[in-house]
BALO-572866 format. One record per atom (N, C-alpha, C): x, y, z. Coordinates in steps of 0.05 Angstrom, whole numbers, plus 5000, padded with zeros to 4 digits. Layout:
N
XYZ;...
***
This chain:
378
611825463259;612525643237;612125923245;613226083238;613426373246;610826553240;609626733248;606826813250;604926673236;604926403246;603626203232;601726033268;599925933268;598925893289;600425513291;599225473321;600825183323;598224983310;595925123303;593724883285;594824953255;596425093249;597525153219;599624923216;601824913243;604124713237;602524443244;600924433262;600524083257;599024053235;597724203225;595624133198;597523993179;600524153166;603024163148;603923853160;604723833186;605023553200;603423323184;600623323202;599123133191;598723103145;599523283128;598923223103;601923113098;604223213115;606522993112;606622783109;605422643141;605622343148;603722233123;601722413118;599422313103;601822243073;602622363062;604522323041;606622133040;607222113064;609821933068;608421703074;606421693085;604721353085;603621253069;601621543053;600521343030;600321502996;602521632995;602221842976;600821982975;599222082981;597422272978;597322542992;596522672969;596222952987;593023112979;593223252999;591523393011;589623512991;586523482999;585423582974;584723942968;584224062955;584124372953;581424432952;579224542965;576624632975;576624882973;578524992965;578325272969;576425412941;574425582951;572825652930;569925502917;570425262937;567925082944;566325072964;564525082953;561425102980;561724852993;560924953020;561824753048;558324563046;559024293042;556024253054;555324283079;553824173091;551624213112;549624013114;550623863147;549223583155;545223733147;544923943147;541924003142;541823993108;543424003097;542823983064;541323743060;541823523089;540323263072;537623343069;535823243063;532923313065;531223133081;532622833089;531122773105;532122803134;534722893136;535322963164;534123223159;533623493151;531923653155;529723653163;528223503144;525223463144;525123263165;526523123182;526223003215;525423213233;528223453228;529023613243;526423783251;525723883229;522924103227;519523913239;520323693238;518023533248;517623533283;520523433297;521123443320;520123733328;521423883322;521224103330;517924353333;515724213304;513724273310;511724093327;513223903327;511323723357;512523893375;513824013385;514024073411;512524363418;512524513389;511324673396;508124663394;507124513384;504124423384;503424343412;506124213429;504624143451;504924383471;505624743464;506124973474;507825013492;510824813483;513024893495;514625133484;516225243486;518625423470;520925193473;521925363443;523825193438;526625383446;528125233455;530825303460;532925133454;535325223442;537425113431;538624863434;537424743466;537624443484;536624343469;533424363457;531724223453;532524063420;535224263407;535724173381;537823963391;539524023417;541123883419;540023553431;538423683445;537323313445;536423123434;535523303405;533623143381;536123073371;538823173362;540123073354;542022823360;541822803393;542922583409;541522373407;538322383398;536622143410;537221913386;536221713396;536221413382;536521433349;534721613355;532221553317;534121793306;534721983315;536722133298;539221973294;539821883308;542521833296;542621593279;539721363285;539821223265;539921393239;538421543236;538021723204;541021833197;542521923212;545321973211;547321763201;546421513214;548021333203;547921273177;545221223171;544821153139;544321323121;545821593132;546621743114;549321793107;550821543129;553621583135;555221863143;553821973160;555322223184;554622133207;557122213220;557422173246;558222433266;556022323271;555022613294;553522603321;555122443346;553222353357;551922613378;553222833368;552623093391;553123353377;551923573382;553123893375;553024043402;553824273392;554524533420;551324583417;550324823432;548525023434;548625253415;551125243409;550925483392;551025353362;551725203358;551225023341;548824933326;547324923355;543924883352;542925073335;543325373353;542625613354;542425663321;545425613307;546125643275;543825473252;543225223272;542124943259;538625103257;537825243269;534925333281;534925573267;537225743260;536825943235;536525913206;538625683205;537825453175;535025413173;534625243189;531825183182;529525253187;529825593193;528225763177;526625883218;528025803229;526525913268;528626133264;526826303279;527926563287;526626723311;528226753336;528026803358;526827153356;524027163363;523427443360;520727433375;520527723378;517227823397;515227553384;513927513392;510027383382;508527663383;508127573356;505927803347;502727573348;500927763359;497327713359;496927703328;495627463328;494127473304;492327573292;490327463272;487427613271;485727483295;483627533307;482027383326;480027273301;479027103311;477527013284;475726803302;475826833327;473826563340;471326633349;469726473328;466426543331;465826663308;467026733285;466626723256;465626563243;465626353248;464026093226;461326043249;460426063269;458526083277;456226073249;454425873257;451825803235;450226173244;450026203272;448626543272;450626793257;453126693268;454626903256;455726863222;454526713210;454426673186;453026733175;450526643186;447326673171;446727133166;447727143194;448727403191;450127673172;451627443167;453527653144;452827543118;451227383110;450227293086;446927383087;445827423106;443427763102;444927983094;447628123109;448728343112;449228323078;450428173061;452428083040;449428233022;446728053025;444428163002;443328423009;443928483026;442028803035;444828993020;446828983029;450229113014;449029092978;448528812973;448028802939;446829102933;444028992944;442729252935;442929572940;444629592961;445429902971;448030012939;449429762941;451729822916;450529882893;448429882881;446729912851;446330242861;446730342887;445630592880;448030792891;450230612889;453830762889;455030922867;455831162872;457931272855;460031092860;461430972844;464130842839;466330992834;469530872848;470731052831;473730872830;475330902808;477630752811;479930942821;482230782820;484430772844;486231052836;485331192820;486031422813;484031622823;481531582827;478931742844;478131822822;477231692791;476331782773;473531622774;471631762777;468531692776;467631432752;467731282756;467031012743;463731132727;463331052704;460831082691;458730872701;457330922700;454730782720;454430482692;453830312701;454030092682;450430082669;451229932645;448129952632;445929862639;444529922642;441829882651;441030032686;442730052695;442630302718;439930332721;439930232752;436230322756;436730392781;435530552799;435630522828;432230412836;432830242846;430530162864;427930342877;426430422873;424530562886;426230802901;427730912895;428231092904;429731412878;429731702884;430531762861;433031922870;434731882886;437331962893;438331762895;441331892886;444631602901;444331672923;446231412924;446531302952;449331462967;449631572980;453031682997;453731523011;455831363006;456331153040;458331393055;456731353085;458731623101;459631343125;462731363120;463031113148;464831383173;464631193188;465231253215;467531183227;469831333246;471731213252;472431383282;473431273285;475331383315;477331333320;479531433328;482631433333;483031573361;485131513375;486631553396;489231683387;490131953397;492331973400;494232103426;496331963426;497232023460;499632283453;500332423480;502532533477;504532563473;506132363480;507932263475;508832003442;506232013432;506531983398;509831973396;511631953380;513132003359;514131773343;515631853323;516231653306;519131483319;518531223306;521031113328;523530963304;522330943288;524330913253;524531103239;527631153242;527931433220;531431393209;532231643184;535231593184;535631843210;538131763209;539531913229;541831883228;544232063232;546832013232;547931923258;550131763248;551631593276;552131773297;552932053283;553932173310;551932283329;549132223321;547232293343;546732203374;546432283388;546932273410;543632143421;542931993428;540931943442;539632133463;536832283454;535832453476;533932353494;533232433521;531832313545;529032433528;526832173537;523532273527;522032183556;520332333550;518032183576;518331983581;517631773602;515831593595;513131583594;512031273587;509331293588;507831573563;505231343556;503531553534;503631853536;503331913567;501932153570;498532193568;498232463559;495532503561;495132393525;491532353527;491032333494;489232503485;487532443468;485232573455;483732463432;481132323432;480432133422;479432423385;479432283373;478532393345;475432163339;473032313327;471732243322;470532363297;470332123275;469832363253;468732183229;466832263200;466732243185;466932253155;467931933141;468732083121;466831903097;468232083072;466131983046;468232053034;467831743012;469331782987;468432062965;466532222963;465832422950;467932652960;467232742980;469332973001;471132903014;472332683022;473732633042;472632603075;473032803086;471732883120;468832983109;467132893125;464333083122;464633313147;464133623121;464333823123;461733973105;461534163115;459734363085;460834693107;463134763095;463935003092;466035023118;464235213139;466635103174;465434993183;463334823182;462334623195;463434383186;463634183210;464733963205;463933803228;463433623225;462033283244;464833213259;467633253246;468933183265;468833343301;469533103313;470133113342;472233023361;473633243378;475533223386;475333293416;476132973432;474933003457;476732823471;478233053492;479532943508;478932793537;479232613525;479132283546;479632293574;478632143600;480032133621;479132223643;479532013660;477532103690;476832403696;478532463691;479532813706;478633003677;478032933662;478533093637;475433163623;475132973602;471933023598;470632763596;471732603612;470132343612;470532193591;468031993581;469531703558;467531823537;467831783513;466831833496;463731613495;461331613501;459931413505;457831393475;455031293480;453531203466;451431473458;452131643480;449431913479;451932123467;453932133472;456232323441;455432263415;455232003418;455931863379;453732003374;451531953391;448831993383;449132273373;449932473388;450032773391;451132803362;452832683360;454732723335;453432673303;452232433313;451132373287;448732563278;447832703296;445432903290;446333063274;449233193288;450833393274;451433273243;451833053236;453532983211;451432993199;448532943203;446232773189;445733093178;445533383195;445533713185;446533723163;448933673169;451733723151;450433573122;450533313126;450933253101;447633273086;445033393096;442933553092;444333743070;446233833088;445834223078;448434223057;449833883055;451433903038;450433813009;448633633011;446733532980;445033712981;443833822993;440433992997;438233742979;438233552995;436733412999;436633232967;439133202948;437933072932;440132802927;441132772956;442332522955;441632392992;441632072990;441431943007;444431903027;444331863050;446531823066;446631513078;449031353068;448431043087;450231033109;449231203129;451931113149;452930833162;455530853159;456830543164;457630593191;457630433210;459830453248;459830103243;462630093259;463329833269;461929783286;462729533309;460729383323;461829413355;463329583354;465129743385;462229743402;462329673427;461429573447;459329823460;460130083450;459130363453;457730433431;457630283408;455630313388;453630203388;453429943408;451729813411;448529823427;449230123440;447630223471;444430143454;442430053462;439430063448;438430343473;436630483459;434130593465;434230513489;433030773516;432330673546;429730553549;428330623526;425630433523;424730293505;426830193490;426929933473;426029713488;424729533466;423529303469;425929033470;425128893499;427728743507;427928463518;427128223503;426228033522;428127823541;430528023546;432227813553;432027813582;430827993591;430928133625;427428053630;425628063609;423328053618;422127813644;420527863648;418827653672;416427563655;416027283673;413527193659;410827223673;410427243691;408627343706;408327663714;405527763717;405128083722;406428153743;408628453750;410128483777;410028763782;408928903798;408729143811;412429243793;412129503799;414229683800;417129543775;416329373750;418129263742;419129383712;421929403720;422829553693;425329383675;425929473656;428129403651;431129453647;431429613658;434429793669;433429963689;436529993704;436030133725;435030433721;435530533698;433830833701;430130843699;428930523704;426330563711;425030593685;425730663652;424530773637;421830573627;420730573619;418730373608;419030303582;418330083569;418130023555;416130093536;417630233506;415230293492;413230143478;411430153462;409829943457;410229813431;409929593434;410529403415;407629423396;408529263378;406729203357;405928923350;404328843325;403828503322;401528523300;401228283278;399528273266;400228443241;399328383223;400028503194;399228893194;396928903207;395629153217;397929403228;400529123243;401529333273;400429343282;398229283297;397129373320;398729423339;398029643359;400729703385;399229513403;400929543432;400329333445;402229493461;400129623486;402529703519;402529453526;405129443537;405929163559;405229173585;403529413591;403529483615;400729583629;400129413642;396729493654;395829793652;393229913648;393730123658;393730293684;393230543689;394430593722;391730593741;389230633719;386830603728;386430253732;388130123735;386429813724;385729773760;383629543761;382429563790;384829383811;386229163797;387728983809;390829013809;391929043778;395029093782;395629333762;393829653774;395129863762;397529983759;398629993729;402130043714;403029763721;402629533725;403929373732;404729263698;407329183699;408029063675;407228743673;405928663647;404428473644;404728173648;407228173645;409327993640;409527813612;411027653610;411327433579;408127323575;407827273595;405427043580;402327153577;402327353586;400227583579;400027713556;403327853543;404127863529;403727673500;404427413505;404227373492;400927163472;399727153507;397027133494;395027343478;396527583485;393627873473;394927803445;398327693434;398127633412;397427403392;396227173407;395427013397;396626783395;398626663406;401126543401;401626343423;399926463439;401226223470;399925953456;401525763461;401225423451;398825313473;398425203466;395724973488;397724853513;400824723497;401124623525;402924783539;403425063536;404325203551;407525333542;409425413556;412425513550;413625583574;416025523577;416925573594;417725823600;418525983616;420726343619;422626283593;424826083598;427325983580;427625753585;429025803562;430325443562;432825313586;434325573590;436825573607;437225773611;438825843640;440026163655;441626123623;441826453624;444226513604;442326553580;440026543571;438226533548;439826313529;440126053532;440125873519;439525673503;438425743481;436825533471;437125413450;436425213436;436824943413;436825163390;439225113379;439725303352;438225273335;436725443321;435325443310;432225483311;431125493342;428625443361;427825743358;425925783356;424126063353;421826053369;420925833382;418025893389;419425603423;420725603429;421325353449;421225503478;421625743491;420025903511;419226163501;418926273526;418426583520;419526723514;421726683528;424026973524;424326883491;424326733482;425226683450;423526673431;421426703439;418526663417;419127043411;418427133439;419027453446;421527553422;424227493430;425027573419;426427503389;423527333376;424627383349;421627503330;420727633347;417827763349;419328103327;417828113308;418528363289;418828643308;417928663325;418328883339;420028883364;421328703364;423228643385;425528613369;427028553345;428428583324;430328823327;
***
């Protein structure tokens, strides 16, 4: 037929013969929704099963993998007794079949990390943190989502203390040079412009804020800190900055109440927040026996003195320099822990295992662990 395709004239062919053989003609679909071998629900719900076994066992899936589930035994029995016959599809076919049912070929995004959260320590943890929080919140200004000061609820008491509480938290950000925004409108006829590559240089931001003021400030003073990063530059932001910093904020927010409010500063658990004291009390490095010249980091510092007993009493760990046999010598664990009264009759071991290992829950099963669940080692 004339600008008519040759699947137009045999189609017209075949509803002929169809007429001339058995009366009938052709039915009209037009304006009717097409089903779809996936409309069944239990050929779907096969489909979506196959398909998350394979990824449970950390394959990727690819459009083969629909085409083989559809060739195998057990599919096509389900095909049959649903009466379609289908003993095969294309790839791209697949590809259409895998957008239906809901797969979509895109980046993997990281999740939350979340392993070592239910930990019985790391539990027991945040359910101390949860009751010490109770009581810091009774001595909160509140405020709702408009920043309108919430009225203090009835019976309002603060605890032994006669100021609120300020929570001042802590944050840090990175920003690089090459920053910009990468979603925007723009008209078609824009022309794509050449950018760097790579970040560039950055500059770390370190700073303080409070729901009262925003940034902690009191006038041109301000706790924020802006310090550029990098071998060559001013080095890494470490444990003796924060420190520096927080002296400055602790001024600030002094000379910003004049003394008639409390400050709770909040920091995350970043790996540089964590630095202890060069002469903090430490029993994970200690020795159990007395040892000439022994410290516990390499800057040599000594350990300051611990305490014990309802009294506090202090307690050097460390001979003195007059002693006649092992003068400054550090005492070791089990010296240690006899001047406090504690060593057992039948003795303790250094540890339980390399790595400070020991039976969850064990507080007194060697040294290093009697040590360190000792109030002044805390």
């Amino acid at each position: 037929m004339q600008g008519q395709s040759e699947r137009h004239a045999r189609t017209i062919r075949h509803w002929l013969l169809d007429y001339l053989r058995d009366d009938t003609l052709p039915f009209h679909r037009h304006g009717q929704t097409h089903s779809n071998v996936l409309d069944d629900e239990d050929i779907s719900t096969h489909m979506q099963l196959k398909l998350s076994e394979r990824v449970k066992d950390g394959k990727f899936i690819v459009s083969a993998d629909v085409c083989d589930i559809v060739a195998s035994a057990e599919m096509q029995e389900i095909f049959k007794s649903a009466g379609i016959c289908k003993p095969s599809i294309s790839e791209r076919t697949a590809r259409r079949w895998l957008n239906k049912l809901s797969w979509r070929y895109k980046r993997k995004h990281n999740g939350m990390y979340i392993d070592g959260h239910e930990r019985p320590d790391v539990v027991a943890d945040r359910v101390a943190f949860c009751k010490r929080w109770e009581g810091y919140e009774k001595r909160f200004v509140k405020f709702d989502n408009e920043g309108n000061e919430l009225p203090h609820p009835a019976g309002f008491s603060i605890p032994g203390k006669p100021f609120r509480l300020i929570l001042v938290t802590h944050d840090e950000s990175t920003f690089y040079q090459n920053d910009q925004r990468r979603l925007y409108w723009q008209h078609s006829g824009t022309r794509a412009a050449p950018h760097p590559k790579g970040e560039g240089q950055s500059i770390m931001v370190s700073d303080f804020l409070t729901l009262d003021w925003g940034r902690l400030k009191d006038g041109d003073e301000e706790a924020r800190v802006i310090f550029k990063a990098g071998k060559n530059r001013e080095g890494w932001f470490d444990a003796d900055d924060l420190l520096a910093q927080t002296d400055r904020a602790i001024d600030i927010f002094e000379g910003r109440t004049k003394g008639f409010a409390q400050g709770l500063f909040l920091f995350d658990n970043a790996p540089s927040h964590q630095k202890r004291a060069a002469d903090a009390l430490s029993a994970r490095k200690m020795v159990k026996f007395a040892k000439p010249g022994w410290t516990h980091n390499n800057s040599g510092t000594r350990m300051r003195h611990g305490y014990y007993g309802k009294d506090k009493t202090l307690q050097d760990f460390y001979y003195p320099d007059d002693h006649p046999e092992k003068p400054g010598w550090f005492k070791g664990m089990e010296v240690i822990i006899r001047e406090r009264g504690l060593w057992p009759e039948g003795g303790l071991k250094a540890e339980c295992a390399p790595g400070f290992k020991c039976t969850p829950g064990r507080t007194d099963c060697c040294c290093r662990r009697l040590l360190f669940t000792q109030p002044d080692f805390a």
